[in-house]
Each structure stands twice: as C-alpha cells, then as structure tokens.
N, C-alpha and C positions, 0 to 999 in steps of 0.2 A: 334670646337666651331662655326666654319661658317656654319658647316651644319645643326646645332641645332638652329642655327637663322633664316636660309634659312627655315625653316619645323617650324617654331613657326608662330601662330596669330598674337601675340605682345608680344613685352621685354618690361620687367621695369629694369632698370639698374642704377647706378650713373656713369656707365665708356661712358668716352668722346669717346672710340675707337669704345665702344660696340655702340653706338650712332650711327655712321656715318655707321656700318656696315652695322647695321638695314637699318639703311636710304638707300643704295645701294644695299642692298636686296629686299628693296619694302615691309620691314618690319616696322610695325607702332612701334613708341614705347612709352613710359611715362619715363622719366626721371629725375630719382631727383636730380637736379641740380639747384641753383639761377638763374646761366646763363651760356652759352655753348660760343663756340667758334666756334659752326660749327651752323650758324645762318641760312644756307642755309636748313637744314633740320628742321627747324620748317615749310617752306612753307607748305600751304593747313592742316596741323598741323599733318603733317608725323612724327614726333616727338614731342612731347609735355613736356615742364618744369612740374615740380610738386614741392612742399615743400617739407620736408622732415619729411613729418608726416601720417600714415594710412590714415586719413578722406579726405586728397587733390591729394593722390597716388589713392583710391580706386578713389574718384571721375574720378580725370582726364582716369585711365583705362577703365570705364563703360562709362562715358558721353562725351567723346571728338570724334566729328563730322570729319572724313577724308573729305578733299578734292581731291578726287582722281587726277581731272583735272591737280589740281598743285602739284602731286605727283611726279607725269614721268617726270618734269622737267630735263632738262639734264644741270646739273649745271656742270658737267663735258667733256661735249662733247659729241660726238652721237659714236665714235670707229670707227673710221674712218680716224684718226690723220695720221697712219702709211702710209698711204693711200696717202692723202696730200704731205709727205714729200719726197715719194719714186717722187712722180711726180714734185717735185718742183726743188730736185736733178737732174733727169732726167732729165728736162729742163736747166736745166745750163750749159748742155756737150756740 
C-alpha cells in the first residue's frame, strides 16, 4: 500500500492512517472526514477535509490550491534524532 501512495498524484481516502501516510509521502490528498486528528497535515492544504458527498469530494480534488512552501514542513523532525542522542550519550562518558 505504501508504494501505491508513494507512485499516486493524490488519494481520496476516509482512513486517518492512509492520511498521514500521504502526508509523509509528500502526497496530497482529499479526505473525507468532518475532522482529523492529525491537524498538522492540513498545513499549505497537503491534505484537505471533504464532506462526504460526490459534489464537495470532486470539488475539493480538482480545485484545491497546494502550498507547496508549507508542505515540507518537517513537523517531525529533519532524521537526524539518532544523530543527537549518540552524541549526547557520548558526552556524558
């Protein structure tokens, strides 16, 4: 499934996982959902709520503007973590 999101334009999904995957793929997606839990992937509108009706799903797929800028946000850190901790260890000897 990850590689099928990795190699998509954009998902429309209702799943919260398939959500954030998108999102950490750098994949846009429409999602129908009221409201999400993972509020950090609307930024620049990397992911976008929808109703749960054709007319507000088609919309939101065709007419919703990316912000690419605020896409790469790294609301997770840059991977570098391991990095940090080997040298924070290291200093304590």
């Amino acid at each position: 499934m990850i590689n099928i999101a990795k190699k998509a334009k954009k998902i429309i999904t209702d799943s919260g996982g398939l959500q954030k995957e998108a999102f950490l793929l750098n994949v846009p997606s429409v999602v129908i959902l009221r409201n999400t839990c993972w509020i950090e992937t609307l930024d620049g509108n990397c992911n976008v709520l929808a109703k749960p009706n054709g007319e507000d799903i088609i919309d939101k797929l065709y007419n919703t503007k990316i912000d690419y800028s605020k896409y790469k946000v790294k609301h997770y850190g840059d991977g570098t973590a391991s990095n940090k901790i080997v040298e924070i260890i290291s200093n304590q000897r």
